[in-house]
PDBQT receptor file of N, H, CA, C and O in Angstrom, charges set to zero:
ATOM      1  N   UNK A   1     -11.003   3.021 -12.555  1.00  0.00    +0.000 N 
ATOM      2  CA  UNK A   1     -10.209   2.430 -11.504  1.00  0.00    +0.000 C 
ATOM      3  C   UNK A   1     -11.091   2.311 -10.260  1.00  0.00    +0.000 C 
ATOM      4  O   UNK A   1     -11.369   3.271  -9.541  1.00  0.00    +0.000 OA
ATOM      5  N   UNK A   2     -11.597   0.786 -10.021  1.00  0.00    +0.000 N 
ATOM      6  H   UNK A   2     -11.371   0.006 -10.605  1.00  0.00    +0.000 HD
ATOM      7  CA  UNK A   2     -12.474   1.137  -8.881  1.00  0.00    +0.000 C 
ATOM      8  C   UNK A   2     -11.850   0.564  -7.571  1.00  0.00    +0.000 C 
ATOM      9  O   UNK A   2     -11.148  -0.429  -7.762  1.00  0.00    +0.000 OA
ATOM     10  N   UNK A   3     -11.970   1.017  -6.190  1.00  0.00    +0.000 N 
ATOM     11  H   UNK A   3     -12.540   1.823  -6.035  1.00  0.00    +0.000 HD
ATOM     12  CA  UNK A   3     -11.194   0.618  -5.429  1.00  0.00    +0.000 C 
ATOM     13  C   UNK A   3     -11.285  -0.924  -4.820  1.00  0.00    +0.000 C 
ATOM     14  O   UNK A   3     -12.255  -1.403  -4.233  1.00  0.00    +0.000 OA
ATOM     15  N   UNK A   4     -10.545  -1.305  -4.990  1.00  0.00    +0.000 N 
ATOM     16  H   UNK A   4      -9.757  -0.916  -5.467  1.00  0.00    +0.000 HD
ATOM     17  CA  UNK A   4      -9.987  -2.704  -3.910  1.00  0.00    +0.000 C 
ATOM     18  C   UNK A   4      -9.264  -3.132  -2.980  1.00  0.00    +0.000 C 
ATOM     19  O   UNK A   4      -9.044  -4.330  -2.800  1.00  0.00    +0.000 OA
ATOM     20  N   UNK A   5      -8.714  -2.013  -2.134  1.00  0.00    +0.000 N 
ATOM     21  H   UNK A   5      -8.892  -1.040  -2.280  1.00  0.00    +0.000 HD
ATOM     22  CA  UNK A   5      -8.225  -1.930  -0.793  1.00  0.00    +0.000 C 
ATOM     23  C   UNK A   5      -8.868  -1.226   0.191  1.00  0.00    +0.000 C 
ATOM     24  O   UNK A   5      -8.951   0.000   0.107  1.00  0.00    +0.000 OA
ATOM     25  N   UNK A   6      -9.375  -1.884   1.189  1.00  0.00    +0.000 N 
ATOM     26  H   UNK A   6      -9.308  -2.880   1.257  1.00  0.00    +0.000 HD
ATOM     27  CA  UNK A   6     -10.277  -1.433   2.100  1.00  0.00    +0.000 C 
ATOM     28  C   UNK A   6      -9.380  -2.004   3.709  1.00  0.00    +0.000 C 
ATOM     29  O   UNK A   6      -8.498  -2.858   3.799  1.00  0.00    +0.000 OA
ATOM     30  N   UNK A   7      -9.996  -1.181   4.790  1.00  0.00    +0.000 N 
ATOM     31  H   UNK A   7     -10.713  -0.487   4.717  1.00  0.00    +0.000 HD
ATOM     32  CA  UNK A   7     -10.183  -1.393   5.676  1.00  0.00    +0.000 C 
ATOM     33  C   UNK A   7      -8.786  -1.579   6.191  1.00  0.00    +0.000 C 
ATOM     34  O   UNK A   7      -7.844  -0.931   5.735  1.00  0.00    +0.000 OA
ATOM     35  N   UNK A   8      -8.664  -2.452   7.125  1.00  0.00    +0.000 N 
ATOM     36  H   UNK A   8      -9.430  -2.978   7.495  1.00  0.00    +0.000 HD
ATOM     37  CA  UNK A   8      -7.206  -2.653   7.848  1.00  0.00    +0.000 C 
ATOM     38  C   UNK A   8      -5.980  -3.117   6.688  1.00  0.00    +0.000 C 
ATOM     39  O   UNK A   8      -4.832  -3.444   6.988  1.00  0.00    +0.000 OA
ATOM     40  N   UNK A   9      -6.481  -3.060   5.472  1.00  0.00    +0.000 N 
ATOM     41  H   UNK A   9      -7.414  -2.794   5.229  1.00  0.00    +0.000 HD
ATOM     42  CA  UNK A   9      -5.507  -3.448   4.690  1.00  0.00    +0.000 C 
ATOM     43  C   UNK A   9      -4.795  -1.885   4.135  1.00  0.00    +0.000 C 
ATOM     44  O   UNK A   9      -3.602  -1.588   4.080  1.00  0.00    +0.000 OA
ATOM     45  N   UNK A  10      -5.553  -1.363   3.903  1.00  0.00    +0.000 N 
ATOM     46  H   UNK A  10      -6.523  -1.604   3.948  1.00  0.00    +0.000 HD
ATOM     47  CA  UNK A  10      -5.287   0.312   3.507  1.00  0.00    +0.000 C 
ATOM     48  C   UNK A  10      -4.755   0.529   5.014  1.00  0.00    +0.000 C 
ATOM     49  O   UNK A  10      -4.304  -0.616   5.004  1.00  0.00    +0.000 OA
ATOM     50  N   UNK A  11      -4.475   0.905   6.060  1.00  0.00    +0.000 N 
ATOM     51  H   UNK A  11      -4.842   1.835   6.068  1.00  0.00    +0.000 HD
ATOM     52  CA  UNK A  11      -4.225   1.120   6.953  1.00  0.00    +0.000 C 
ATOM     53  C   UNK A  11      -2.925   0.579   7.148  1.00  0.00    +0.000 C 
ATOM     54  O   UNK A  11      -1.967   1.314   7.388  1.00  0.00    +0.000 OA
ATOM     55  N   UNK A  12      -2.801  -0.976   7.041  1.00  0.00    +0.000 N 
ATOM     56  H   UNK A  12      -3.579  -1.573   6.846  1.00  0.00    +0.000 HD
ATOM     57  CA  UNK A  12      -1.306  -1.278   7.275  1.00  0.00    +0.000 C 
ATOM     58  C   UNK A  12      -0.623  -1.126   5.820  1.00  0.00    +0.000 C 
ATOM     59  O   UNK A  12       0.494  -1.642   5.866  1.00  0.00    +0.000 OA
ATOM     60  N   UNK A  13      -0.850  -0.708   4.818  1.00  0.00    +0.000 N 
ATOM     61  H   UNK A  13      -1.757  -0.289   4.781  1.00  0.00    +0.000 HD
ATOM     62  CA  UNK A  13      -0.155  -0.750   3.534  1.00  0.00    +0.000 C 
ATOM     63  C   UNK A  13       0.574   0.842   4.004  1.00  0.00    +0.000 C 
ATOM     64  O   UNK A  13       1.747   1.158   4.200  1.00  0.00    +0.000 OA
ATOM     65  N   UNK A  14      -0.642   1.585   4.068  1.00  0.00    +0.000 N 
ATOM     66  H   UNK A  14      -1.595   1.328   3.909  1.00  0.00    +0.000 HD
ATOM     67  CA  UNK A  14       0.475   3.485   4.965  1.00  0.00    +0.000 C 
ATOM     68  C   UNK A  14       1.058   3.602   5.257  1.00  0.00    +0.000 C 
ATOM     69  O   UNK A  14       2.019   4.325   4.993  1.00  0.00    +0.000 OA
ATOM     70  N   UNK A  15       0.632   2.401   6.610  1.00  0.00    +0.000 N 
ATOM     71  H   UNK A  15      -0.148   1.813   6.824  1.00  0.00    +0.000 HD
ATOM     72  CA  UNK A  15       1.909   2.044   7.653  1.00  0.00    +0.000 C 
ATOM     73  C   UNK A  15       3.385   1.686   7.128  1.00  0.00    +0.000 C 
ATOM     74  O   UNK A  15       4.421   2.281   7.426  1.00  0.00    +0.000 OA
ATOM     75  N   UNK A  16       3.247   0.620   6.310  1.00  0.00    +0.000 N 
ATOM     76  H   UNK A  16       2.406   0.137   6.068  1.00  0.00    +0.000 HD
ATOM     77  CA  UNK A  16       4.440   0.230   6.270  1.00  0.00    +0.000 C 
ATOM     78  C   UNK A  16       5.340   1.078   5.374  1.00  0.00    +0.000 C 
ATOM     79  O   UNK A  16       6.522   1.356   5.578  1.00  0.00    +0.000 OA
ATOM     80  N   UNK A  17       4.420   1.508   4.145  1.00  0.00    +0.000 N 
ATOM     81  H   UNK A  17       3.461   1.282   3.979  1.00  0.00    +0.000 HD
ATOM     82  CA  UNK A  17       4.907   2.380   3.108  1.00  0.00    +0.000 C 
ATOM     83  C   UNK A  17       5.790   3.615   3.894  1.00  0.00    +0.000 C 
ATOM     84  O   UNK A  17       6.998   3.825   3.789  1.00  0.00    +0.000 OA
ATOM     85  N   UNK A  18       4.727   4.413   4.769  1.00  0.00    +0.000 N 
ATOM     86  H   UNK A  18       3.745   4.243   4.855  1.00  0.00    +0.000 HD
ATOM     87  CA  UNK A  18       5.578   5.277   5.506  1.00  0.00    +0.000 C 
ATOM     88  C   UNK A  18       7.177   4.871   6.153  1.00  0.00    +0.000 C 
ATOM     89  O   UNK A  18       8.315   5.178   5.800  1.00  0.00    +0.000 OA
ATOM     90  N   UNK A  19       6.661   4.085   7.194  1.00  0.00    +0.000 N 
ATOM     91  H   UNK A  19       5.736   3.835   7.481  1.00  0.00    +0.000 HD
ATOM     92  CA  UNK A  19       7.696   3.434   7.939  1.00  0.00    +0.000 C 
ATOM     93  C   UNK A  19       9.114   2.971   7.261  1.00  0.00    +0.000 C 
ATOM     94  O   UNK A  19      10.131   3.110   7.940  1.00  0.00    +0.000 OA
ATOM     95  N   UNK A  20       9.220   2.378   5.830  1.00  0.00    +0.000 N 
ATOM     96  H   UNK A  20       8.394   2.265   5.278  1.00  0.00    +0.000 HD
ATOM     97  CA  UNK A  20       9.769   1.957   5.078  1.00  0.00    +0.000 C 
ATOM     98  C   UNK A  20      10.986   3.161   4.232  1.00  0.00    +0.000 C 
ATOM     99  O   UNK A  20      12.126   2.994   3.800  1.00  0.00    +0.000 OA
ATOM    100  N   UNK A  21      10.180   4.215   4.275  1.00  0.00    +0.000 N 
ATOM    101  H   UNK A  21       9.254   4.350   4.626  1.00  0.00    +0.000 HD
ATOM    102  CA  UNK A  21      10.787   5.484   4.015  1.00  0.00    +0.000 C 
ATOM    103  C   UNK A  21      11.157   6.195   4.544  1.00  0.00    +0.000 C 
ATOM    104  O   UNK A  21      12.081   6.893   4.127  1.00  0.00    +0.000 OA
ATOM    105  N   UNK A  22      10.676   6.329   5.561  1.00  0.00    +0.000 N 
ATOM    106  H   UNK A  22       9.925   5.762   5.900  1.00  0.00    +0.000 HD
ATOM    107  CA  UNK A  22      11.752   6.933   6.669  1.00  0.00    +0.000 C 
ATOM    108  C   UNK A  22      12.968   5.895   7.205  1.00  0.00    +0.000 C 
ATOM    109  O   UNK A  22      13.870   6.561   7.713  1.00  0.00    +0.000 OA
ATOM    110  N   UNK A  23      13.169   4.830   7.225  1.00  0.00    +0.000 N 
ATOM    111  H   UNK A  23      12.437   4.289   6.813  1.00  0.00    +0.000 HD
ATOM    112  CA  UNK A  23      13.838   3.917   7.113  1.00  0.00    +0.000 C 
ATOM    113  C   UNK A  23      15.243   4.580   6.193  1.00  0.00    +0.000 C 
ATOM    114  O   UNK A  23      16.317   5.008   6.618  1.00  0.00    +0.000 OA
ATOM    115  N   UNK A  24      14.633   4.434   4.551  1.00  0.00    +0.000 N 
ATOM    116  H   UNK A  24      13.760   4.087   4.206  1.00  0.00    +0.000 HD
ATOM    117  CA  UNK A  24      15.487   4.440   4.150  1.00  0.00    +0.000 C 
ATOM    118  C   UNK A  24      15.852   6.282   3.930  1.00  0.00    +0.000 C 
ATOM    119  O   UNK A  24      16.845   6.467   3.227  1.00  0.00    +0.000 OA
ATOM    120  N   UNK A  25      15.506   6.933   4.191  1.00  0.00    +0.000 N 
ATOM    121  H   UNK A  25      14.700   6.782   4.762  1.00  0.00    +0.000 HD
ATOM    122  CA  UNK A  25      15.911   8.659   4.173  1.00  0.00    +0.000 C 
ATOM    123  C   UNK A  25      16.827   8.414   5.603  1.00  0.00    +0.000 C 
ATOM    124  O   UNK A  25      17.952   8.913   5.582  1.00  0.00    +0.000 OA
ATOM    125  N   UNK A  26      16.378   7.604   6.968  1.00  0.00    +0.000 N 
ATOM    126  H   UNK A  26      15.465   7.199   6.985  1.00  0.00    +0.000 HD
ATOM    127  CA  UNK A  26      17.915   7.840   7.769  1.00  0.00    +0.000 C 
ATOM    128  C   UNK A  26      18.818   6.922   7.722  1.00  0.00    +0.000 C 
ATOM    129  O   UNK A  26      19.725   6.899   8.555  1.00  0.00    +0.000 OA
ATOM    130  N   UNK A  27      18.719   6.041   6.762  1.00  0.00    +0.000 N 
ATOM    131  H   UNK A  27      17.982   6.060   6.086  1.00  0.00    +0.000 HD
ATOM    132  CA  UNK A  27      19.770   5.027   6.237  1.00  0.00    +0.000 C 
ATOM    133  C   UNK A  27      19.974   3.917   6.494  1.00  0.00    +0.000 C 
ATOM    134  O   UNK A  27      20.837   3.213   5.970  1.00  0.00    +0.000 OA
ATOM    135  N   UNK A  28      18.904   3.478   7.674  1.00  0.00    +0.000 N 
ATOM    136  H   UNK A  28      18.203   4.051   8.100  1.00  0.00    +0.000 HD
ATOM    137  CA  UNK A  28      18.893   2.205   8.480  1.00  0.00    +0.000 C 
ATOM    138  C   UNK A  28      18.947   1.233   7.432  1.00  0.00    +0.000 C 
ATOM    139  O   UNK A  28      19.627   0.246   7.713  1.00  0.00    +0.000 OA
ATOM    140  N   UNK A  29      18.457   1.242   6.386  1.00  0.00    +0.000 N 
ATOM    141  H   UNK A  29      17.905   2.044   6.158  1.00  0.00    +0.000 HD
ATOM    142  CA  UNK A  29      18.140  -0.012   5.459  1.00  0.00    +0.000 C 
ATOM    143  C   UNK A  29      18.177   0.685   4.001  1.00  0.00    +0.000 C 
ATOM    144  O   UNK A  29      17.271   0.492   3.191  1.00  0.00    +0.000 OA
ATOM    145  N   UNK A  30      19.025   1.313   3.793  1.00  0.00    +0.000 N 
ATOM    146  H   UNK A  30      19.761   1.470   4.451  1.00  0.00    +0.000 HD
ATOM    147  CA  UNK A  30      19.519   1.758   2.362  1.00  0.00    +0.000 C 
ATOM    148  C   UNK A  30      18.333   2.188   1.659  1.00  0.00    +0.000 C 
ATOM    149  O   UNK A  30      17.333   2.698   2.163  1.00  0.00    +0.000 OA
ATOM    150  N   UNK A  31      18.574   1.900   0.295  1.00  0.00    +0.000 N 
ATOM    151  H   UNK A  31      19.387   1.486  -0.115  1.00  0.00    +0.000 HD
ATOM    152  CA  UNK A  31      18.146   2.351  -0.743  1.00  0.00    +0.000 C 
ATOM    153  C   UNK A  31      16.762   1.382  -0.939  1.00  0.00    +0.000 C 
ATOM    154  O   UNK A  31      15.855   2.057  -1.426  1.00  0.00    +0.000 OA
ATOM    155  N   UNK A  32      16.396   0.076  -0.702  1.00  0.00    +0.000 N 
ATOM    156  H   UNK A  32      17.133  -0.473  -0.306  1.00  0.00    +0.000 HD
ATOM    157  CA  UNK A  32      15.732  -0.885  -0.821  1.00  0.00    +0.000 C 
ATOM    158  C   UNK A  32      14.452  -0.416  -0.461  1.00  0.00    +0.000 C 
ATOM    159  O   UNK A  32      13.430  -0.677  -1.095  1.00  0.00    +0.000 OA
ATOM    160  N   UNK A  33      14.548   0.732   1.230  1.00  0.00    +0.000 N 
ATOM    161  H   UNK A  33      15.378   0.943   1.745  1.00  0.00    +0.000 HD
ATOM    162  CA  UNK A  33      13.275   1.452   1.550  1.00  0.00    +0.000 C 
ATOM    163  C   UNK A  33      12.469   2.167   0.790  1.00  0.00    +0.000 C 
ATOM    164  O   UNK A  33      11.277   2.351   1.036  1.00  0.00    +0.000 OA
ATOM    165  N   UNK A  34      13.037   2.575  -0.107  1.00  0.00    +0.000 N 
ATOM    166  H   UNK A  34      14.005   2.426  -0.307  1.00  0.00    +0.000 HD
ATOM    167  CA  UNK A  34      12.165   3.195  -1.282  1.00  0.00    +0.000 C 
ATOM    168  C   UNK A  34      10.967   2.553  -1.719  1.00  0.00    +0.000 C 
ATOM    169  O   UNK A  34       9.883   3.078  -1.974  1.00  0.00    +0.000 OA
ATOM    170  N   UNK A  35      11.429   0.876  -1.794  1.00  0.00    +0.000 N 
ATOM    171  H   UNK A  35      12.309   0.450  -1.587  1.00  0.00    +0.000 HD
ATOM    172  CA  UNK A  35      10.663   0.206  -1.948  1.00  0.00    +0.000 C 
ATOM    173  C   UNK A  35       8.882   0.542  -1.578  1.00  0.00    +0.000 C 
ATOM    174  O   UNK A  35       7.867   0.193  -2.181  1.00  0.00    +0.000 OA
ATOM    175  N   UNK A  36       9.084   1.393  -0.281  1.00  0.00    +0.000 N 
ATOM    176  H   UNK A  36       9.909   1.676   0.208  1.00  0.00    +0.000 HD
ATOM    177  CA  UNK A  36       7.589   1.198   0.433  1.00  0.00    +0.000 C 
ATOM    178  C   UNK A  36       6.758   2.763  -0.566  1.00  0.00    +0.000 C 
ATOM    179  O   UNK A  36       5.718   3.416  -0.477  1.00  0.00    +0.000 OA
ATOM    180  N   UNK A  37       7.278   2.758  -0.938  1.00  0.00    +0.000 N 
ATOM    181  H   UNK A  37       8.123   2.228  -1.010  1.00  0.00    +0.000 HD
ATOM    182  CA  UNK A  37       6.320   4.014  -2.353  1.00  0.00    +0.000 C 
ATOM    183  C   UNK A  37       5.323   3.258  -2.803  1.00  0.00    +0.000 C 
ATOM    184  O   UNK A  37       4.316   3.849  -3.193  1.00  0.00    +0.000 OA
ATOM    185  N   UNK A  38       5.357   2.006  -2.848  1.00  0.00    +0.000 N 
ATOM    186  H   UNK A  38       6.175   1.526  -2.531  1.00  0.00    +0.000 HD
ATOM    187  CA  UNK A  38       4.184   1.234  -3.690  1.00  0.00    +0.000 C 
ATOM    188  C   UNK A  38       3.534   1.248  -2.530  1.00  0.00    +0.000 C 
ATOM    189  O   UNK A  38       2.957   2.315  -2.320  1.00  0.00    +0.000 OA
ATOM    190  N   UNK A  39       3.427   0.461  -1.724  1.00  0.00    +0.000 N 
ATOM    191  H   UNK A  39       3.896  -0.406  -1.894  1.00  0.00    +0.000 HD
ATOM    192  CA  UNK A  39       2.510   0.319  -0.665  1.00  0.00    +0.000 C 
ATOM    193  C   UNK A  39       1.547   1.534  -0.366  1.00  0.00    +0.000 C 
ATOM    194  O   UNK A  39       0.319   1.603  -0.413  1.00  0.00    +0.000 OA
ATOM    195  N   UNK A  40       2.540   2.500  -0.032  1.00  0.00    +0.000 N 
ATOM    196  H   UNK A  40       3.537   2.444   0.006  1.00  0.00    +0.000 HD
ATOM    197  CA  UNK A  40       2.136   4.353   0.165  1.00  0.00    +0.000 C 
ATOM    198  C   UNK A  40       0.751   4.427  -0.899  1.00  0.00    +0.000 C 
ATOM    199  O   UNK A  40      -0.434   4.444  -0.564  1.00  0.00    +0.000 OA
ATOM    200  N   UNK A  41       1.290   4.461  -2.182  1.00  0.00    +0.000 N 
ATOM    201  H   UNK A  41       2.252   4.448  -2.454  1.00  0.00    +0.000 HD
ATOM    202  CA  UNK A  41       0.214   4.904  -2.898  1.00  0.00    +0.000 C 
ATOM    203  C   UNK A  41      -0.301   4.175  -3.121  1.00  0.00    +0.000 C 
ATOM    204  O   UNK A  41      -1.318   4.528  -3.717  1.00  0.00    +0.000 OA
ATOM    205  N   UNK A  42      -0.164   2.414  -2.894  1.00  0.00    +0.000 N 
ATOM    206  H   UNK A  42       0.663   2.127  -2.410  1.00  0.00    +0.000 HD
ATOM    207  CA  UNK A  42      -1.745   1.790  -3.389  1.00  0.00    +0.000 C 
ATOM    208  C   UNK A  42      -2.885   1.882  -2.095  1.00  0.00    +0.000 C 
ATOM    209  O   UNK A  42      -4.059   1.519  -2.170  1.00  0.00    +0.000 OA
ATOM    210  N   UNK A  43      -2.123   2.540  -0.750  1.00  0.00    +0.000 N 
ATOM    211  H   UNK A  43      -1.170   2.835  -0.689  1.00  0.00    +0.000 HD
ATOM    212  CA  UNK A  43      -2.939   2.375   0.374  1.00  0.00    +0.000 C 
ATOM    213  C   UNK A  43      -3.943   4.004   0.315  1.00  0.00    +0.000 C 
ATOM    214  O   UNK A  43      -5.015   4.165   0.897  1.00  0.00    +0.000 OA
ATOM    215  N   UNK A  44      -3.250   5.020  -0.520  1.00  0.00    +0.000 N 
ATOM    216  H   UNK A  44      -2.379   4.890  -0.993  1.00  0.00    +0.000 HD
ATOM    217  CA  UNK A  44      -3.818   6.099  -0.354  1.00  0.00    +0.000 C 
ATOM    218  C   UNK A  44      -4.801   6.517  -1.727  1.00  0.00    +0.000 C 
ATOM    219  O   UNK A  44      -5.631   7.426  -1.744  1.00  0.00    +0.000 OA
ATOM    220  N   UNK A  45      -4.400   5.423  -3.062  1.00  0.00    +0.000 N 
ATOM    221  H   UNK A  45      -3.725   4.684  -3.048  1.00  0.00    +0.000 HD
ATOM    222  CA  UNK A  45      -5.314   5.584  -3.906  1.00  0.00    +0.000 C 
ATOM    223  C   UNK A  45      -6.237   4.660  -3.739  1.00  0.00    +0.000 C 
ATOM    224  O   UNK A  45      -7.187   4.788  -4.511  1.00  0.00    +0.000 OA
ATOM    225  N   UNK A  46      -6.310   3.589  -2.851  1.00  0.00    +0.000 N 
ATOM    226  H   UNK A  46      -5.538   3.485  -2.224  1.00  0.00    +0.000 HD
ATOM    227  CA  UNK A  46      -6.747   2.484  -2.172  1.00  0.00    +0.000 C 
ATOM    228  C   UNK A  46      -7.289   1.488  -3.863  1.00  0.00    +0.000 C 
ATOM    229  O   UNK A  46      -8.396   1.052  -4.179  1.00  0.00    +0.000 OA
ATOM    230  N   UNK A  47      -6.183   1.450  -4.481  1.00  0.00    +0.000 N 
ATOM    231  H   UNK A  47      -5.284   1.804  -4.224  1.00  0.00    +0.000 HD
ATOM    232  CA  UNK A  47      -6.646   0.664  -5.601  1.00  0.00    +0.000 C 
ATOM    233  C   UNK A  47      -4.643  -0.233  -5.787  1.00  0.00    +0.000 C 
ATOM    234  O   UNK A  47      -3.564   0.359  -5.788  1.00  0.00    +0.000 OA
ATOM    235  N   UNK A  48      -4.879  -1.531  -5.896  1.00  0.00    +0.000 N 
ATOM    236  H   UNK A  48      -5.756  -2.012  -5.896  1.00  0.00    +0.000 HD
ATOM    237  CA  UNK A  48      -3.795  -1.962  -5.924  1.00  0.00    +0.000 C 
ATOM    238  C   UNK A  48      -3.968  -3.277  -7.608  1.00  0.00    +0.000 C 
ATOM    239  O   UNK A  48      -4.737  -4.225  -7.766  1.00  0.00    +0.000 OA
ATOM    240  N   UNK A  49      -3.139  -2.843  -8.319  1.00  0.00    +0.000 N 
ATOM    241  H   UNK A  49      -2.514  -2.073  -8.190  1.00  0.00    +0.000 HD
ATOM    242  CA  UNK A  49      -2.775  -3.284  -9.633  1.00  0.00    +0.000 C 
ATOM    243  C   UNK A  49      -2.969  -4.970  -9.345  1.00  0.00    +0.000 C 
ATOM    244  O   UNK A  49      -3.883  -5.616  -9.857  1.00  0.00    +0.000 OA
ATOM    245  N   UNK A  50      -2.083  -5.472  -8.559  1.00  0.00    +0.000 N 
ATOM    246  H   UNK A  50      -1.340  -4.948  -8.143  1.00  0.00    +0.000 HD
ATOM    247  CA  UNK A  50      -1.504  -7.056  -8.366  1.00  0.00    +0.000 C 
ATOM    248  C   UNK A  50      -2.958  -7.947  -7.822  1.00  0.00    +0.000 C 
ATOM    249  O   UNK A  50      -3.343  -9.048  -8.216  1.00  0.00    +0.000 OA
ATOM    250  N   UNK A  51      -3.456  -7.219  -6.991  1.00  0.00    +0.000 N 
ATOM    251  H   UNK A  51      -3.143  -6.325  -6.671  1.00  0.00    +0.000 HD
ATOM    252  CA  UNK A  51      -5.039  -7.292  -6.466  1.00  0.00    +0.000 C 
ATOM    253  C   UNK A  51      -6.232  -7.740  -7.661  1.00  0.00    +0.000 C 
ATOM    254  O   UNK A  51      -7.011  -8.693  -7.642  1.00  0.00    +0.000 OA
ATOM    255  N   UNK A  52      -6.061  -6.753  -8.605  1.00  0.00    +0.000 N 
ATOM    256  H   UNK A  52      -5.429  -5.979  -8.620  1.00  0.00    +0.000 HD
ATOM    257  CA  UNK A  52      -7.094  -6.305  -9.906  1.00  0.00    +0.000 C 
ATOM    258  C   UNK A  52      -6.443  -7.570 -10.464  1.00  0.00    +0.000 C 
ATOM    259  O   UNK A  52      -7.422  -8.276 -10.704  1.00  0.00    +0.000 OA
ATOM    260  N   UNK A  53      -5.164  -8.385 -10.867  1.00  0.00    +0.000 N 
ATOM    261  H   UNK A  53      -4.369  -7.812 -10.672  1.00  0.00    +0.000 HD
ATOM    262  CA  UNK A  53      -4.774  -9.261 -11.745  1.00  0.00    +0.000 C 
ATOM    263  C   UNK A  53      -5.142 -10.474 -10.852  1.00  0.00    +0.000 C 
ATOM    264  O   UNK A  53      -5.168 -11.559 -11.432  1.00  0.00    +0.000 OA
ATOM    265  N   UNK A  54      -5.408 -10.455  -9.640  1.00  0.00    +0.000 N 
ATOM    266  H   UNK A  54      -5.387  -9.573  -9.169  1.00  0.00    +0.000 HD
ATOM    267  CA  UNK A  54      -5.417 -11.900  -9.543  1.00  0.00    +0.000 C 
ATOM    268  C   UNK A  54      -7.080 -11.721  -8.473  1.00  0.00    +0.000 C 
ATOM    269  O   UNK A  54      -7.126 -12.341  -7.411  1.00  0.00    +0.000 OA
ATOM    270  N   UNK A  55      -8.348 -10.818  -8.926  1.00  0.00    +0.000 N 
ATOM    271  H   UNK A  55      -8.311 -10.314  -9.789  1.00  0.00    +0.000 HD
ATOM    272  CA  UNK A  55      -9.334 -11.003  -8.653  1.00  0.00    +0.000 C 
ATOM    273  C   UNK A  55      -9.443 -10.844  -6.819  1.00  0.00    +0.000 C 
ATOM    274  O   UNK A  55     -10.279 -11.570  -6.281  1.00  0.00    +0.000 OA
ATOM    275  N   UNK A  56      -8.712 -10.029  -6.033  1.00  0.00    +0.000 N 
ATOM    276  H   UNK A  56      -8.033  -9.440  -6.471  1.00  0.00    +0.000 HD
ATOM    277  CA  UNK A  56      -8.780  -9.612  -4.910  1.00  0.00    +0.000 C 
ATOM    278  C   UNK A  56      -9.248  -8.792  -4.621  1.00  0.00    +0.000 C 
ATOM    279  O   UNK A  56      -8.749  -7.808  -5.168  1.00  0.00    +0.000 OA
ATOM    280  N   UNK A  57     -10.276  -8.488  -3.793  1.00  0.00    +0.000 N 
ATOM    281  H   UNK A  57     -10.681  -9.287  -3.348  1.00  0.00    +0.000 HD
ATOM    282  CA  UNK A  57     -10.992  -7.496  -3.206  1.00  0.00    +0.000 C 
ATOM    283  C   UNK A  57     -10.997  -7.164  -1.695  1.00  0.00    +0.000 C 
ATOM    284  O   UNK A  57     -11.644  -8.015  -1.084  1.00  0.00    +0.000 OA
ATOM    285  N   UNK A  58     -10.506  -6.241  -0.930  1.00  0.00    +0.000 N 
ATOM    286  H   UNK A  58      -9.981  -5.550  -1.427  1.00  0.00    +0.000 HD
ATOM    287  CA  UNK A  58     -10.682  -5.831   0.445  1.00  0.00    +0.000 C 
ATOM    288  C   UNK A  58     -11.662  -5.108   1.001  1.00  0.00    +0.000 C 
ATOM    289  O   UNK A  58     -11.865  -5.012   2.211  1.00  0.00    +0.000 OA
ATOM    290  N   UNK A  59     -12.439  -4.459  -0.087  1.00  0.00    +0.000 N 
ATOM    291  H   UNK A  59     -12.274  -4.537  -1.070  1.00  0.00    +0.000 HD
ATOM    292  CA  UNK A  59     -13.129  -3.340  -0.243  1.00  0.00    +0.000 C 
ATOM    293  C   UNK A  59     -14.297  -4.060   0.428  1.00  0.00    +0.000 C 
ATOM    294  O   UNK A  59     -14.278  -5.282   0.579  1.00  0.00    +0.000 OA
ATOM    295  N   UNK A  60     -15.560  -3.106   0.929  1.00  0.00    +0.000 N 
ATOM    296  H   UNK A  60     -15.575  -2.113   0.807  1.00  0.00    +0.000 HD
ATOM    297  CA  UNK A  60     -16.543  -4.075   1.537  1.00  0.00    +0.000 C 
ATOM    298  C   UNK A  60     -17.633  -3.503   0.411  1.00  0.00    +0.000 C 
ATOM    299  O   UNK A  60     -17.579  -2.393  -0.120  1.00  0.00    +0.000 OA
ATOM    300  N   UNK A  61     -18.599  -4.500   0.187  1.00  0.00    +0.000 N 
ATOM    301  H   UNK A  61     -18.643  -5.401   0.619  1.00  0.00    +0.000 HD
ATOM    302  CA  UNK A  61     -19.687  -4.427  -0.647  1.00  0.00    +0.000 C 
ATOM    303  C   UNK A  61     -20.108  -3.212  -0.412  1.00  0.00    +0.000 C 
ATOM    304  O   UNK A  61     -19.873  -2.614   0.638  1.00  0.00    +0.000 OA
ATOM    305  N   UNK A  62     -20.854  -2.686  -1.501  1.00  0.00    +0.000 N 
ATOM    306  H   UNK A  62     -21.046  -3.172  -2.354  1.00  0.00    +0.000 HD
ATOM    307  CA  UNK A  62     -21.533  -1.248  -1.834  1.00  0.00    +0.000 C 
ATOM    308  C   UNK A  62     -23.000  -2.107  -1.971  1.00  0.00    +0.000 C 
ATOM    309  O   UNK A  62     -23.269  -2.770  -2.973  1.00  0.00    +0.000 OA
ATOM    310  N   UNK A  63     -23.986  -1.971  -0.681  1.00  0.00    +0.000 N 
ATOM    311  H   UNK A  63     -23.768  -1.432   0.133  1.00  0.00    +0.000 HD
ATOM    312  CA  UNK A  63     -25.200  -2.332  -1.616  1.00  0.00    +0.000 C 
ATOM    313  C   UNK A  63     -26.346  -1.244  -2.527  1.00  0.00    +0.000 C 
ATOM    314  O   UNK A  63     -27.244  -1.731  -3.214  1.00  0.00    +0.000 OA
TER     315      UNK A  63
């Protein structure tokens, strides 16, 4: 699994993932907030599945 989320993209994926869950734990936006679990962990394993299928990279070159 090699990583493909880098930089300000890993950063706002946290963001929102977090934000999204606390959302929905004080009820502002139901159950749907859960939703931001994906974001959470593709920003903190910084590897995102949908990325890898359609040849996206954020990551910056390793020379």
């Amino acid at each position: 699994m090699t990583s493909n989320v880098g930089g300000i993209d890993k950063v706002l994926r946290i963001t929102v993932g977090i934000l999204l869950i606390v959302l929905a734990l004080t009820g502002t936006i139901g159950a749907w907030g859960w939703i931001g679990v994906m974001p959470l962990a593709t920003g903190l394993f910084n590897f995102c599945p949908a990325y890898k299928l359609l040849g996206v990279n954020t990551c910056k070159l390793k020379k």
